[in-house]
ZAMI-747581 format. One record per atom (N, C-alpha, C): x, y, z; residue in one letter. Coordinates in steps of 0.05 Angstrom, whole numbers, padded with zeros to 5 digits, always signed. Each point is the difference from the previous one (the first is absolute). Layout:
XYZA;...
END
This chain:
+00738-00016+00260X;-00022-00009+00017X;+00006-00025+00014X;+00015-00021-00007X;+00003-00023+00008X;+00013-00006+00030X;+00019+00021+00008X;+00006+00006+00026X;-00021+00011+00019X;-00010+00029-00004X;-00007+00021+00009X;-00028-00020+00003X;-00014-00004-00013X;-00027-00023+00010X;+00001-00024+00022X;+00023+00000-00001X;+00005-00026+00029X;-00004+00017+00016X;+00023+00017+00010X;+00003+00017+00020X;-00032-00002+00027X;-00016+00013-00016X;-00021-00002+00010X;-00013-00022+00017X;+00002-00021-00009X;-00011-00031+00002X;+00022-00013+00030X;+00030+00021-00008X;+00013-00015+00022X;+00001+00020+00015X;-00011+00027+00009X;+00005+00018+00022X;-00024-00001+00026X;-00017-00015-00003X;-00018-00003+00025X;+00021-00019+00005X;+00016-00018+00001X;+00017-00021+00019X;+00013+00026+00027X;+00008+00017-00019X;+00015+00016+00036X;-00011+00017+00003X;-00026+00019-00018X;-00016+00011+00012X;-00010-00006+00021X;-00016-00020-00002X;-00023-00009+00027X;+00007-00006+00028X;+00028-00011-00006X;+00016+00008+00035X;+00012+00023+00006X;+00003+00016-00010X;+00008+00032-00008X;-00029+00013+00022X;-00013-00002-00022X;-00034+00002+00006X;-00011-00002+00033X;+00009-00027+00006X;-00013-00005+00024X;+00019-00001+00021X;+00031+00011-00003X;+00010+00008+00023X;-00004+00035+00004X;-00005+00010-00024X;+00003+00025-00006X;-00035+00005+00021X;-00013-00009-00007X;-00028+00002+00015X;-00001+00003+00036X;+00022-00020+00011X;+00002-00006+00023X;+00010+00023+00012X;+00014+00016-00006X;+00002+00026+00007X;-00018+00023-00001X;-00019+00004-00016X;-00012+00012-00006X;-00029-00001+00018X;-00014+00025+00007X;-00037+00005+00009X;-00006-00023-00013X;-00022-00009+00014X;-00025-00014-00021X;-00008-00002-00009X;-00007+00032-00006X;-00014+00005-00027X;+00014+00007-00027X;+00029+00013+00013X;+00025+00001-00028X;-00002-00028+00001X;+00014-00024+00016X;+00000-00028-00004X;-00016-00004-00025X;-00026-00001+00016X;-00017-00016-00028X;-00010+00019-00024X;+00004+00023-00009X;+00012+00014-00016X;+00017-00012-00025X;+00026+00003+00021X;+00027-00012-00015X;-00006-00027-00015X;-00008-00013+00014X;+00003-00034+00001X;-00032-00002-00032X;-00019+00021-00004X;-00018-00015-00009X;+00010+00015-00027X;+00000+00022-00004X;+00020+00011-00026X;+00027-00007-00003X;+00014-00013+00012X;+00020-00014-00008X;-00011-00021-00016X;-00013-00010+00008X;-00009-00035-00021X;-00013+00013-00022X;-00018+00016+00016X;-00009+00004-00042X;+00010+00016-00020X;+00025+00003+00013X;+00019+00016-00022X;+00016-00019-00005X;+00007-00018+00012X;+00020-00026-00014X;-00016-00018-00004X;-00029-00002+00009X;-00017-00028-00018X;-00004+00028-00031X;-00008+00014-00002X;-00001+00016-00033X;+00020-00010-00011X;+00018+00015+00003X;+00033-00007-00019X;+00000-00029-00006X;-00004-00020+00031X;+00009-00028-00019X;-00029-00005-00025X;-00016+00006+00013X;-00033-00017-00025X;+00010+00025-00013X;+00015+00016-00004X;+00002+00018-00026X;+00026-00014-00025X;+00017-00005+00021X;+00023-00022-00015X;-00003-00016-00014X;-00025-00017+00012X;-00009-00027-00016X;-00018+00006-00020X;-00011+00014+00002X;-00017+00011-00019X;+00016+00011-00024X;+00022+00017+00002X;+00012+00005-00025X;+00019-00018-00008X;+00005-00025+00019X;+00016-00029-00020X;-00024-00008-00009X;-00025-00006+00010X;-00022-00012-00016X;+00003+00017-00024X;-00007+00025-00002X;-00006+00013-00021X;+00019+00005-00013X;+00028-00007+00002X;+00018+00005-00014X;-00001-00026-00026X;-00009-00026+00019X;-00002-00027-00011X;-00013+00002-00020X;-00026+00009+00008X;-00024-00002-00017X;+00002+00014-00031X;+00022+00023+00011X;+00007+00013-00033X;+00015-00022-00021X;+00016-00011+00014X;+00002-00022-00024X;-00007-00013-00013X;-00026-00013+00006X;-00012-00011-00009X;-00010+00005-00030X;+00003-00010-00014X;-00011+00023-00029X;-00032+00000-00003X;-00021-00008+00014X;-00029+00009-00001X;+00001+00025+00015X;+00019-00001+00020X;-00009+00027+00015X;+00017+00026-00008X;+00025-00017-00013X;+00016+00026-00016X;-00013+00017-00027X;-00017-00019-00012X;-00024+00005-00024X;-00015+00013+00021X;-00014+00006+00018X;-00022+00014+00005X;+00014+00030+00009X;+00031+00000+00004X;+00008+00037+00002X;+00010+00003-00017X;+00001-00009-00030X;+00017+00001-00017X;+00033+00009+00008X;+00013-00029+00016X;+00020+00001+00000X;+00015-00021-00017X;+00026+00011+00002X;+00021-00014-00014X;+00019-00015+00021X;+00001-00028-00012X;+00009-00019+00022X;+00032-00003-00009X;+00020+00002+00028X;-00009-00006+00019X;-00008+00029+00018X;-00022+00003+00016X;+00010+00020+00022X;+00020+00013+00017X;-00001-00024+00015X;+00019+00014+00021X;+00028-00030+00002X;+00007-00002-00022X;+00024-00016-00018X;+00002-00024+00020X;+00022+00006+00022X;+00010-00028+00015X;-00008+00012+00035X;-00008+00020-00003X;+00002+00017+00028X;-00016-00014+00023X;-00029-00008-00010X;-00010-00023+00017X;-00001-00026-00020X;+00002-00022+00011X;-00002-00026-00002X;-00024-00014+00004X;-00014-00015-00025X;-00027-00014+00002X;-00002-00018+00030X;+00015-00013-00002X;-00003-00014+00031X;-00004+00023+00030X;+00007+00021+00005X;+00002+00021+00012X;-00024+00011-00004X;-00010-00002-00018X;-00024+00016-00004X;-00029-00022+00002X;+00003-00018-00010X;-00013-00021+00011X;-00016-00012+00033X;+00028+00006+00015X;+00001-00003+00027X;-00012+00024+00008X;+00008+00032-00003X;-00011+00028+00012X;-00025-00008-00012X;-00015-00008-00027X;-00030-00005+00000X;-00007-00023+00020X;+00002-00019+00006X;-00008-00022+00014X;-00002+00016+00020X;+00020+00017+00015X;+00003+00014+00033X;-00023+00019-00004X;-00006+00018-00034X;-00007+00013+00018X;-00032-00004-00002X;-00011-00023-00003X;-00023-00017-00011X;-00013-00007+00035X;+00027-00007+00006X;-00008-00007+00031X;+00007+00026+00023X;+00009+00019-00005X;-00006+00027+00009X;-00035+00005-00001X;-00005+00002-00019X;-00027+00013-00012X;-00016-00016+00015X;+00004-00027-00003X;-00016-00027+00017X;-00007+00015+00029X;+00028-00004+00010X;+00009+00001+00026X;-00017+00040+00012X;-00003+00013-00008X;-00007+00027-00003X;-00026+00002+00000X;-00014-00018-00016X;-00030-00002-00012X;-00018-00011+00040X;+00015-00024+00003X;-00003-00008+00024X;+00008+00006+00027X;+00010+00015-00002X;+00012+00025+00027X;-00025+00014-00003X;+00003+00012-00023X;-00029+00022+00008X;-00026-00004+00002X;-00005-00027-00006X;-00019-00009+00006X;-00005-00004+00029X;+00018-00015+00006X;+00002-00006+00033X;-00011+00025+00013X;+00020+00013-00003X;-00003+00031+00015X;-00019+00025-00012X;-00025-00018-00022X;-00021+00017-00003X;-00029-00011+00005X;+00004-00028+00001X;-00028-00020+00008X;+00000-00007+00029X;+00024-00011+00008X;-00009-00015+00018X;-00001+00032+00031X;+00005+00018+00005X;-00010+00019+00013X;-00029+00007-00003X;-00007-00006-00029X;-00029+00021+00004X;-00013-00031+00004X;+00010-00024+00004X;-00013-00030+00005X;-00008+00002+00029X;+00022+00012+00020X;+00007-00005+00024X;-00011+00024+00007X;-00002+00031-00011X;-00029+00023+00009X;-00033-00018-00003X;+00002-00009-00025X;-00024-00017+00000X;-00013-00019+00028X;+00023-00009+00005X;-00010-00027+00023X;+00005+00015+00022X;+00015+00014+00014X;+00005+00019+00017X;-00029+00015+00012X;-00016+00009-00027X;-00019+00020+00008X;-00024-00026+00004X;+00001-00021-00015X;-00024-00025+00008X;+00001-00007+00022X;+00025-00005+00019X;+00012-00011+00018X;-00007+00010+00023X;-00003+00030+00003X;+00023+00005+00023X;-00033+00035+00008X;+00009+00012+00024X;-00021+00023-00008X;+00017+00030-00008X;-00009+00015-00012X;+00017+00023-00011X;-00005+00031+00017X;+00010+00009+00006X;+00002+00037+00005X;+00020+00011-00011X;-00012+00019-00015X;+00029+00016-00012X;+00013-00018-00022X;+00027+00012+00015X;+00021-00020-00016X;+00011-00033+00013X;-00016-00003+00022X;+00009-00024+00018X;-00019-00021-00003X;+00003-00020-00011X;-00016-00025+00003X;+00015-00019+00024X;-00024-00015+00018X;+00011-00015+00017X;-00008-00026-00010X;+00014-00017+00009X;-00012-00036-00015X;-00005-00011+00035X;-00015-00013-00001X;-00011-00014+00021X;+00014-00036+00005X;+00033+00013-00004X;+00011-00022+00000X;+00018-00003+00025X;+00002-00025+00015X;+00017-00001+00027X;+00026+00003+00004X;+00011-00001-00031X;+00025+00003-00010X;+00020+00025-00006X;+00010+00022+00020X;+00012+00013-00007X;+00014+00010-00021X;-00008+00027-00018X;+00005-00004-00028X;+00005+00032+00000X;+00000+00012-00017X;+00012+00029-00015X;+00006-00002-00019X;-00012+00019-00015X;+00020-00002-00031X;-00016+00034-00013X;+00007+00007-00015X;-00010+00032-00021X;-00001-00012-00025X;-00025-00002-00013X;-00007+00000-00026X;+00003+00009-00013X;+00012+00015-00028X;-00002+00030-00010X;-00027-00007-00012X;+00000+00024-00012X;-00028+00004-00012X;+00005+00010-00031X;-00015+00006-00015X;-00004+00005-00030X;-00014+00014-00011X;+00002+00008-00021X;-00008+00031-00003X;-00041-00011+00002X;-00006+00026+00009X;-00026+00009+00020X;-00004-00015+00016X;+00022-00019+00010X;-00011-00019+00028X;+00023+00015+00013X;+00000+00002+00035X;+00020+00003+00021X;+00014-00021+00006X;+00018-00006+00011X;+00012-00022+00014X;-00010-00007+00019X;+00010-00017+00010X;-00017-00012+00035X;+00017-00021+00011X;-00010+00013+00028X;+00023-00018+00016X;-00019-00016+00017X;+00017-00029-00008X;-00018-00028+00011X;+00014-00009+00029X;-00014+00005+00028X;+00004-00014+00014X;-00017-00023+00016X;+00016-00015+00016X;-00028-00026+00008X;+00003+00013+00028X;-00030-00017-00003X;-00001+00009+00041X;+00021-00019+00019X;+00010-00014-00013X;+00018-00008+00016X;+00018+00017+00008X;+00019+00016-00014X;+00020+00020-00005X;-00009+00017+00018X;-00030+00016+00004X;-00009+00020+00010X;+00004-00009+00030X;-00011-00024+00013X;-00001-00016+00021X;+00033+00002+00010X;+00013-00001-00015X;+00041-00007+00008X;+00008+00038+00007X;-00009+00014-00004X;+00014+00029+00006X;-00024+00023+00018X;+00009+00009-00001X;-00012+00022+00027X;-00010+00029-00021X;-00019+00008+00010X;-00001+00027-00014X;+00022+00013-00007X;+00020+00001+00004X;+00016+00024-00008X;+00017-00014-00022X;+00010-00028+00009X;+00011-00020-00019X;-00015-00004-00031X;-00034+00007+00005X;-00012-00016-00023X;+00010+00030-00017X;+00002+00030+00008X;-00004+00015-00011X;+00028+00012-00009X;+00018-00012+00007X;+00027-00001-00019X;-00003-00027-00013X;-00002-00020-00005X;-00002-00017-00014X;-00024+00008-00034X;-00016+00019+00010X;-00024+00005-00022X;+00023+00018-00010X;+00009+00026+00012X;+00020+00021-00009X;+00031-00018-00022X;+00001-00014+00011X;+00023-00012-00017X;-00021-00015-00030X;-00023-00011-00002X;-00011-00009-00025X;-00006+00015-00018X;-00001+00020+00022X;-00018+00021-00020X;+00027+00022-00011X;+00025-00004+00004X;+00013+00020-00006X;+00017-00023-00027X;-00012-00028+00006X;+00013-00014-00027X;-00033+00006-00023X;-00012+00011+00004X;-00022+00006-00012X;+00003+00030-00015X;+00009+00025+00020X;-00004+00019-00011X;+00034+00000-00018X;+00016-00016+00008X;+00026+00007-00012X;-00007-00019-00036X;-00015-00018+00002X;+00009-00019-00026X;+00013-00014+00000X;+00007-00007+00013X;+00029-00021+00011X;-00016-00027-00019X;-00021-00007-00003X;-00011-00020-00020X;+00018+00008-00029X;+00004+00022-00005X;+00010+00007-00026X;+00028-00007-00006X;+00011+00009+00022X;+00027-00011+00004X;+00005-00027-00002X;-00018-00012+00015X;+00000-00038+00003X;-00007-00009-00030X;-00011+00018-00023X;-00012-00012-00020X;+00028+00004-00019X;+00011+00025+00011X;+00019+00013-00032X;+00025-00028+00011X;+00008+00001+00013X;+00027-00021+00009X;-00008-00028-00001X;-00030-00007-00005X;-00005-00027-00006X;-00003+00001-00029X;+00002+00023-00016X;-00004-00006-00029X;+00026+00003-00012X;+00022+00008+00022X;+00020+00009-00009X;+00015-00033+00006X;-00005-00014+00013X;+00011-00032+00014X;-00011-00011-00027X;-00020+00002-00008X;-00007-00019-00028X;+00020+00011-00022X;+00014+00025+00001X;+00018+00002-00031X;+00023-00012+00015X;+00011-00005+00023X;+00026-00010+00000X;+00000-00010+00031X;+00011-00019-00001X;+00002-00024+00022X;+00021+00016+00020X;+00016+00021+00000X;+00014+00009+00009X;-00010+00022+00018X;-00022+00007-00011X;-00006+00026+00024X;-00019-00011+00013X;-00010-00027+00008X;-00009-00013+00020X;+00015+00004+00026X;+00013+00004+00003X;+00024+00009+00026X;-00008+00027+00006X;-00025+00011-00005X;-00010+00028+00004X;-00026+00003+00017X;-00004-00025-00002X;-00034-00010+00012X;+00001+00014+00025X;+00016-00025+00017X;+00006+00003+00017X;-00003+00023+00013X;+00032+00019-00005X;+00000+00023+00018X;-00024+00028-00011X;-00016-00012-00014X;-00021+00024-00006X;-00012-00005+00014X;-00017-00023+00005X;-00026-00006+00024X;+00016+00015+00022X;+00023-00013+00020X;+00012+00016+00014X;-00009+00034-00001X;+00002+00011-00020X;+00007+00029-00002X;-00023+00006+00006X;-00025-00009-00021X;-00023+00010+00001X;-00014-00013+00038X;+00007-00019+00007X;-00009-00010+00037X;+00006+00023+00008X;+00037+00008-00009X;+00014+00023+00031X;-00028+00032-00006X;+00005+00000-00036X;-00020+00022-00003X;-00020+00007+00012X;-00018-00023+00002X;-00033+00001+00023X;+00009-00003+00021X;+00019-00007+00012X;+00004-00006+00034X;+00018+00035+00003X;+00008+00012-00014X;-00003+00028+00013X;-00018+00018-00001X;-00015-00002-00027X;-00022+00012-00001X;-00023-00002+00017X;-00001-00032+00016X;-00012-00003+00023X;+00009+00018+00028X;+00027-00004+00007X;+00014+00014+00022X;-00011+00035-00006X;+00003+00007-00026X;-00004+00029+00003X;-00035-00002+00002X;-00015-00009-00001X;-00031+00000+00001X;-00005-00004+00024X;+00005-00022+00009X;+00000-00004+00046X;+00004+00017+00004X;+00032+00016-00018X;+00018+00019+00032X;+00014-00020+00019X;+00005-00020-00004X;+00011-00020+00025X;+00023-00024-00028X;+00023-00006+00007X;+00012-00013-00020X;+00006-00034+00022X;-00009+00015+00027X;+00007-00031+00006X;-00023-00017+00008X;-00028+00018-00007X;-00024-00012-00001X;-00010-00002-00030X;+00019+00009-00030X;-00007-00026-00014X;+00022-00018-00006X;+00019-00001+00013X;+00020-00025+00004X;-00014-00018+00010X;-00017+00002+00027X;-00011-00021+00017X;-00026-00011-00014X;-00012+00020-00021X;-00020-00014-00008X;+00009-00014-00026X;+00018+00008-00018X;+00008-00016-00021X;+00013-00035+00014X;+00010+00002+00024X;+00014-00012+00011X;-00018-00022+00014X;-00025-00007+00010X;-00020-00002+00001X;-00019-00014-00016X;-00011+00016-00021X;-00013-00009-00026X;+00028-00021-00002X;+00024+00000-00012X;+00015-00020-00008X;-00009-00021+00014X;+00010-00005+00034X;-00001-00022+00015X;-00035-00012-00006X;-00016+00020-00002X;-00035-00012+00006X;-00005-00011-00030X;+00019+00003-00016X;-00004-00018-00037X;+00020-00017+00001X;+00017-00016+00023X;+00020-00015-00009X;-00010-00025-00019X;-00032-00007+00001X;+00001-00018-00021X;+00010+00017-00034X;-00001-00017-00018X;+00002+00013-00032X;-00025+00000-00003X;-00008+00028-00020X;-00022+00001-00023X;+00012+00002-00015X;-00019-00019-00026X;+00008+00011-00022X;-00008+00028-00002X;+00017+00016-00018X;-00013+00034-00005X;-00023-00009-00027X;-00012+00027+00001X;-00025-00006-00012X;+00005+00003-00029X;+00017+00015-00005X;+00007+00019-00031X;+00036+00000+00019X;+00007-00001-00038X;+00031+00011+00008X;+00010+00028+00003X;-00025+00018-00004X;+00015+00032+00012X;-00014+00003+00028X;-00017-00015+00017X;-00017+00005+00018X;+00028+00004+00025X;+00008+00013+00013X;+00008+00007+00018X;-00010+00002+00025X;+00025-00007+00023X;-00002-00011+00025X;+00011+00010+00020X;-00008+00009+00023X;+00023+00009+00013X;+00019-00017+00014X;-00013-00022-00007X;+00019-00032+00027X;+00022-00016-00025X;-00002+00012-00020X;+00022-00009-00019X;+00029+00004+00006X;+00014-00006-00016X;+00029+00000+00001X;+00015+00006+00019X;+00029+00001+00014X;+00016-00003+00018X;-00018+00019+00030X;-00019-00008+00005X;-00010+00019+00030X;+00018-00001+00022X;+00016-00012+00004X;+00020+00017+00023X;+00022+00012-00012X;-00002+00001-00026X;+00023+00015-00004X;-00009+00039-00008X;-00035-00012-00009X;-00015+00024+00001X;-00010+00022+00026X;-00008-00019+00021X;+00004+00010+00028X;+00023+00015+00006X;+00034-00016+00003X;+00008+00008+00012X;+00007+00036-00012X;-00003+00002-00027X;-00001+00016-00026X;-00023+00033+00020X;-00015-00011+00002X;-00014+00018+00018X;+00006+00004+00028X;+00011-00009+00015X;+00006-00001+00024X;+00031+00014+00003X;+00011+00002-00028X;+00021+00018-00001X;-00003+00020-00020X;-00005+00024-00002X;-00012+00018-00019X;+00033+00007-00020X;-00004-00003-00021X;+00017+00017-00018X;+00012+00017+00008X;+00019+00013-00013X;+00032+00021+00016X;-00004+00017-00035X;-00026+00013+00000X;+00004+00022-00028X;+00030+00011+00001X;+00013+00005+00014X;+00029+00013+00000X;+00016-00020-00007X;-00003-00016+00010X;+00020-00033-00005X;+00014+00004-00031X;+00025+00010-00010X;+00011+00000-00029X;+00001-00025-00016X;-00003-00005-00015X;+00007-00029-00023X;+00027+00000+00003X;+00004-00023+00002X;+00020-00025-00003X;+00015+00012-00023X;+00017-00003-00006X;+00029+00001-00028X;-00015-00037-00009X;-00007-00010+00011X;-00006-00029-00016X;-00031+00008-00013X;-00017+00018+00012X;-00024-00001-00010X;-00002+00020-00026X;+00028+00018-00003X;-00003+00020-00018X;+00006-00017-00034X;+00014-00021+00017X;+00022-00019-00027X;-00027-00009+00002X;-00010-00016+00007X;-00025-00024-00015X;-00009+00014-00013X;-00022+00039+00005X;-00014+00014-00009X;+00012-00001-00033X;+00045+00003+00006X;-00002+00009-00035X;+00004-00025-00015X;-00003-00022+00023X;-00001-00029-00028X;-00024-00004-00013X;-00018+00014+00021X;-00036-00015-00013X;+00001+00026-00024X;+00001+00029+00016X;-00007+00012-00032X;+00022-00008-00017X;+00019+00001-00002X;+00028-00010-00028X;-00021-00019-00012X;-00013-00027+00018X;-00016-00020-00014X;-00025+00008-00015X;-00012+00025+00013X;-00021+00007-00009X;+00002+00010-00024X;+00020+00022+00000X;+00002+00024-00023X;+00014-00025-00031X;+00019-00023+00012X;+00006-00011-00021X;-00018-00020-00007X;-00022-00003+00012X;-00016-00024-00010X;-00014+00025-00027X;-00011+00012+00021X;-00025+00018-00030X;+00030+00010-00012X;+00016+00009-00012X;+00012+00012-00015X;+00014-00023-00019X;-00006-00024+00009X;+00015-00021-00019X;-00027-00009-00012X;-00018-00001+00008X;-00027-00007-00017X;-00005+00017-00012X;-00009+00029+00000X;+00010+00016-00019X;+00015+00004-00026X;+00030-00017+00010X;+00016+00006-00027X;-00008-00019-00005X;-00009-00030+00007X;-00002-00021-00016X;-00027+00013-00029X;-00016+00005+00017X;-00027+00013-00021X;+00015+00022-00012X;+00006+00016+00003X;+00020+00017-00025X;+00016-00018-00017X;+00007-00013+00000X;+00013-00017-00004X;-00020-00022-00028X;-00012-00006+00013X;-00018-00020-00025X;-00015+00020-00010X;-00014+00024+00013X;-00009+00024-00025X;+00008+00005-00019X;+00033-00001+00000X;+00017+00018-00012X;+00007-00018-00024X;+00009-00030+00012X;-00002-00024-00023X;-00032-00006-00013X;-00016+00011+00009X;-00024+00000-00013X;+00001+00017-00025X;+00004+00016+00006X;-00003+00031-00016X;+00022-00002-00024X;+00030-00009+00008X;+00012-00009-00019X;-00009-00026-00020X;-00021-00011+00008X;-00009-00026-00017X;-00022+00003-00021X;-00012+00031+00015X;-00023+00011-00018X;+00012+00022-00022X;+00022+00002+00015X;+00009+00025-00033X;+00020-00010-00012X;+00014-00031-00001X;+00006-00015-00027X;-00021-00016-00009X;
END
């Protein structure tokens, strides 16, 4: 176990660039796909790692070896008290770090539906805020509430009928897709390891390019929602803060690099790269050996378990 339990802990280091070059090639919706089940298959394995040096630790101990009627030592020299010490401290602040992610991303949205609907007037799924300040963003919603998409009359004031109605089409397709879910699993997956923070990034990306086609296919026009994404950007050049950390925007992240993205449509025939096939088999190699070394590690202390209970 003493090898095969690292493994884990050190394979998000070349996963996550694996990950997010591997993405850049890919649709937007495989993109953020790839990119959000990648982390939480290498945030598992590592909080699974630490968890079995914690618990490997903790068998030593003789109050806790008295409570499985084992015979000490367990698992002999294989992990080391200091080693196991540290994976409990980490994974103390995992749990920490986890407890408060999901909080973020389960209060402060239904904080920001709350003030939203005090604020602002409602139809449907669209609340407007009666603010001078150009704004957009998609709320999700929670079970027996809908989502809702918050704009100000400022925003409404900056685009033209046809503009406002690819700009609603792009919120509402980060609405019907979940793309909040996505934003939540890869932020809970950044609290088990400092390493797949390098994932943030190109997911917002994925899930923007996602609604900005799902907009183009709802118009029927791809260079009338280029001009309105393009637009809404320039009419919000001040910052808002966002309201919630899953609330989604269409004036977020790299917009001319999203524009020009629409303004040149995809090549479905276009073949992969010989470079994009190699990243594909470094991330799975990383994937398949992260869970398969956490695995043997827990086979592994079962098995020294089991030998401790039948001498």
């Amino acid at each position: 176990m003493n090898l095969a339990v690292w493994v884990p802990l050190l394979l998000p280091l070349p996963a996550a660039p694996a990950a997010r070059r591997l993405a850049e090639s890919l649709p937007p919706r495989a993109a953020a796909w790839l990119l959000a089940l990648s982390a939480g298959a290498l945030a598992v394995c590592s909080s699974a790692a630490l968890a079995l040096l914690a618990g490997a630790g903790a068998l030593m101990l003789p109050p806790v070896a008295a409570l499985g009627h084992l015979r000490l030592p367990v698992v002999g020299d294989q992990v080391t008290v200091p080693a196991a010490c540290a994976a409990a401290g980490l994974l103390t602040v995992v749990v920490v770090a986890l407890l408060r992610t999901l909080r973020r991303h389960v209060v402060q949205p239904a904080r920001a539906r709350r003030l939203a609907a005090e604020a602002g007037t409602t139809a449907g799924d669209l609340t407007v805020l009666p603010d001078p300040g150009p704004d957009a963003y998609a709320l999700p919603g929670r079970r027996g509430r809908p989502g809702r998409i918050v704009v100000t009359s400022g925003m409404l004031r900056a685009l033209d009928p046809a503009e406002r109605e690819a700009l609603l089409a792009h919120e509402r397709a980060h609405l019907s897709g979940r793309h909040h879910l996505f934003l939540t699993a890869v932020a809970l997956a950044c609290a088990c390891h400092p390493a797949l923070r390098l994932l943030r990034s190109p997911l917002s990306y994925a899930l923007e390019r996602w609604a900005d086609e799902y907009a183009a296919a709802v118009v029927g026009d791809r260079r009338l929602a280029a001009r309105a994404i393009g637009r809404a950007a320039l009419a919000s050049l001040a910052p808002r803060p966002a309201p919630a950390p899953s609330a989604l925007s269409a004036t977020t992240g790299p917009v001319p690099r999203r524009v020009a993205a629409l303004l040149t449509p995809p090549d479905p025939a276009q073949p992969r790269s010989r470079a994009s096939h190699a990243v594909a088999a470094v991330l799975l190699t990383c994937l398949a050996l992260s869970a398969g070394c956490a695995l043997q590690a827990a086979t592994d202390l079962h098995g020294s378990i089991e030998v401790a209970q039948g001498e």
